[in-house]
C-alpha positions in Angstrom: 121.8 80.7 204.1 118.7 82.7 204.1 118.3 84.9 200.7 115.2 86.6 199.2 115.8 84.8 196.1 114.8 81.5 197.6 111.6 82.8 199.6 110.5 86.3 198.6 111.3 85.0 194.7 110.7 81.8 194.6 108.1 81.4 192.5 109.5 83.2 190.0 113.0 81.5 190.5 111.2 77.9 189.7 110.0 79.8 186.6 113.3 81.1 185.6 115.4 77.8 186.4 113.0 75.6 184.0 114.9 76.7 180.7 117.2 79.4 181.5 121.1 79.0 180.5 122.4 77.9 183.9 120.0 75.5 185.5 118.7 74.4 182.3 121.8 73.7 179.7 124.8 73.3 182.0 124.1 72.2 185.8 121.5 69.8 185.4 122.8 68.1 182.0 126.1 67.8 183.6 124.7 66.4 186.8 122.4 64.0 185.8 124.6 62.8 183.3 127.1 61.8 186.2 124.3 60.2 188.2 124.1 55.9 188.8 120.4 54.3 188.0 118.0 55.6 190.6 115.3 52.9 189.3 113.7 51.7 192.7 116.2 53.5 194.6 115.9 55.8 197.5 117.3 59.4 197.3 117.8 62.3 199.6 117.9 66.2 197.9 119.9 68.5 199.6 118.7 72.2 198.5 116.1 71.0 196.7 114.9 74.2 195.8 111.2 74.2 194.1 112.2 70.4 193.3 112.9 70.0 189.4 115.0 67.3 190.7 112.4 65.4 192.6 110.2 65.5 189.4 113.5 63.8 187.5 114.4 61.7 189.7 110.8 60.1 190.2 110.4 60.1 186.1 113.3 58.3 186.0 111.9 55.3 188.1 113.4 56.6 192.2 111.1 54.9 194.7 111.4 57.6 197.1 112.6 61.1 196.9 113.5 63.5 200.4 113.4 66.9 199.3 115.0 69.4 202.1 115.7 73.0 201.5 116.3 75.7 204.4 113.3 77.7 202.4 110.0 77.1 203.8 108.8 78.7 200.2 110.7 76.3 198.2 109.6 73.2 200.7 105.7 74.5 200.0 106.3 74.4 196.1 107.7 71.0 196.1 104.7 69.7 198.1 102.3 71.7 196.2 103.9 70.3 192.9 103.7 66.7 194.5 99.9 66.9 195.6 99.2 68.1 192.4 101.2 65.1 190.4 99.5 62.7 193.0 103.0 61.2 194.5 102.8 62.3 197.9 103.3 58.7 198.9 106.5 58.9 197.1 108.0 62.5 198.1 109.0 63.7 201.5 109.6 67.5 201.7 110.5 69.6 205.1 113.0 73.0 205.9 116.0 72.8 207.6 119.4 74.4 207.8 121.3 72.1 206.3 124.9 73.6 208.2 123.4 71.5 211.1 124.0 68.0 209.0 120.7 65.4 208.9 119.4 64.9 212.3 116.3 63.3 211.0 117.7 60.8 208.8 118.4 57.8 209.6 121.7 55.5 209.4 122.3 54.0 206.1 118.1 55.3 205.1 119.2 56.1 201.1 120.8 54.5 198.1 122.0 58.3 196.6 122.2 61.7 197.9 122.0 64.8 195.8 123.1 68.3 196.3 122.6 70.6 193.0 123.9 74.3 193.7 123.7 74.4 197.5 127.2 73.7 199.7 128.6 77.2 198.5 125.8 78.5 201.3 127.5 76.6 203.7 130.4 78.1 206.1 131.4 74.7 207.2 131.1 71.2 205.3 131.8 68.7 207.8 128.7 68.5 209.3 126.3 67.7 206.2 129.3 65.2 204.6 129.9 63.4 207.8 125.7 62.9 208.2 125.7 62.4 204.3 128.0 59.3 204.7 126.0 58.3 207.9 123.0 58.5 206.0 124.0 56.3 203.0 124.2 52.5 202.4 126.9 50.6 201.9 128.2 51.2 197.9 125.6 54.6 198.0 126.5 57.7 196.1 126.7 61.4 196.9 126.5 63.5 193.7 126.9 67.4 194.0 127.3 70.4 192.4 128.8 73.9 193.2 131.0 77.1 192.4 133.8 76.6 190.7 136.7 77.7 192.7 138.3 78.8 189.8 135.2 81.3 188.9 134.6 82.5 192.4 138.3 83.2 193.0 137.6 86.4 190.9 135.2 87.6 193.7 137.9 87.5 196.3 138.5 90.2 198.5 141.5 89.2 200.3 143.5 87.9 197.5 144.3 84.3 199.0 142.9 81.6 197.1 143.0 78.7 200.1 141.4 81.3 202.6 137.5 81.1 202.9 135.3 84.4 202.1 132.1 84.9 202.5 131.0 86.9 199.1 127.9 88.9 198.4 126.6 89.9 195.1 123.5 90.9 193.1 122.3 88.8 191.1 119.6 89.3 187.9 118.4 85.9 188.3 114.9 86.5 188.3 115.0 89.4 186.1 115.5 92.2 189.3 118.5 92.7 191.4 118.6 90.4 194.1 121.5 90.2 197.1 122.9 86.7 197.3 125.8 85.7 199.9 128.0 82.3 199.6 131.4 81.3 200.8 134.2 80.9 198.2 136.5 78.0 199.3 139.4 76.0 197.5 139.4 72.7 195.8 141.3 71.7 198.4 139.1 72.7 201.4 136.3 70.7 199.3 138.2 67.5 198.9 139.4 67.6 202.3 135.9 67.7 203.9 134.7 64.5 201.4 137.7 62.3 202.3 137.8 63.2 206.0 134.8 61.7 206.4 134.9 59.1 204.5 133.7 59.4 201.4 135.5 58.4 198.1 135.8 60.7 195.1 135.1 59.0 191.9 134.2 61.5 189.5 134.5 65.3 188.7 133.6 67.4 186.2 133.5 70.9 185.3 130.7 70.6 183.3 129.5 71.1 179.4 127.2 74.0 178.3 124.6 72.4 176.0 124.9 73.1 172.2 121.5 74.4 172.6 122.7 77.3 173.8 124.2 78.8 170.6 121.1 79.7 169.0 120.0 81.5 172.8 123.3 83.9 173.8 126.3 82.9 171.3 128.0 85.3 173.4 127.5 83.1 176.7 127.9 80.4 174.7 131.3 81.0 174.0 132.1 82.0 177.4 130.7 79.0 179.5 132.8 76.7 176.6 136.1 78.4 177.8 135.8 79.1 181.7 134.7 76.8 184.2 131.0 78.4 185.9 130.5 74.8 188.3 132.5 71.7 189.8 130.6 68.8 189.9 131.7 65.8 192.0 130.7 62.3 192.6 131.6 60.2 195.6 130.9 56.6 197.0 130.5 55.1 200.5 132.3 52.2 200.5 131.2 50.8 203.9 
């Protein structure tokens, strides 16, 4: 879902997201933590953003790393930061709207897919999780993070927690108002699209603000150590 924070902004969101609260001391922590080795392994990033991910996930010994984002900004950062690192052998970056699944990936192509902070753009699931289980091996994971239903719930507008919503709000992200639109949804709808198509749910997690963030905003602190802010869910392909 197209939003000026990801193209107008982006540079200035990849500044933001290297140390800020969020990003920096709850979402990535929390993911990574949940992820298997990716030592010689191949891995696909859905929503890859300006690709602090791909720079991870390379550091941490992944063979090959397929960075797709529907921004053609954020695509352009993460090849720019690759040129620049000299690992354009080992990163693959290109736009597409990821609602329409993975038409250029092919059958059982990657050892883990990734997904930090993306499906809540989505209106429908099913496509990207049926082509996400297509596109993994046999024993592969799919690791992801996104709005807690719990959280968004308090944006609804009509009230009914299982119904779908499409919600827009500002957000001070990168330091200006900026309008942002996702889809609030139910743990339920979530689960339903992971196990429909095939994928098995090993892990979740609601994630754990970093102790880090005391000395930054004691105030948020406490907050994001009493209310859930992101779900985080890891699955398996079992065949």
């Amino acid at each position: 879902m197209k939003s000026k924070m990801y193209s107008t902004f982006a540079s200035e969101y990849d500044e933001v997201i290297q140390d800020n609260i969020y990003n920096a001391y709850l979402e990535r922590p929390t993911l990574q933590a949940m992820l298997p080795t990716v030592v010689g392994r191949e891995v696909v990033d859905l929503g890859c953003g300006s690709g602090v991910y791909a720079q991870y996930l390379l550091a941490e010994g992944a063979s090959k790393v397929t960075c797709i984002d529907y921004s053609e900004d954020m695509v352009k950062l993460v090849s720019d930061k690759a040129e620049k690192a000299g690992v354009t052998d080992k990163v693959v970056a290109y736009a597409q709207d990821l609602s329409k699944g993975l038409p250029n990936e092919a059958d059982a192509s990657a050892d883990l897919v990734i997904s930090p902070l993306m499906v809540h753009y989505l209106e429908d699931l099913n496509p990207l999780f049926s082509d996400v289980h297509r596109v993994l091996r046999a024993g592969g994971s799919f690791v992801f993070s996104t709005h807690h239903p719990f959280a968004d719930f308090e944006c609804t507008i009509s009230g009914n927690y299982f119904g779908r919503e499409l919600i827009t709000e500002q957000w001070n992200t990168v330091g200006k108002p900026v309008e942002v639109s996702f889809y609030r949804r139910s743990l339920t709808e979530i689960t339903n699209a992971l196990t429909q198509n095939g994928l098995v749910i090993t892990q979740i997690s609601e994630g754990e603000v970093a102790e880090e963030v005391k000395e930054m905003d004691a105030d948020r602190y406490e907050y994001l150590s009493k209310n859930p802010n992101f779900i985080f869910i890891k699955c398996q392909k079992l065949a």
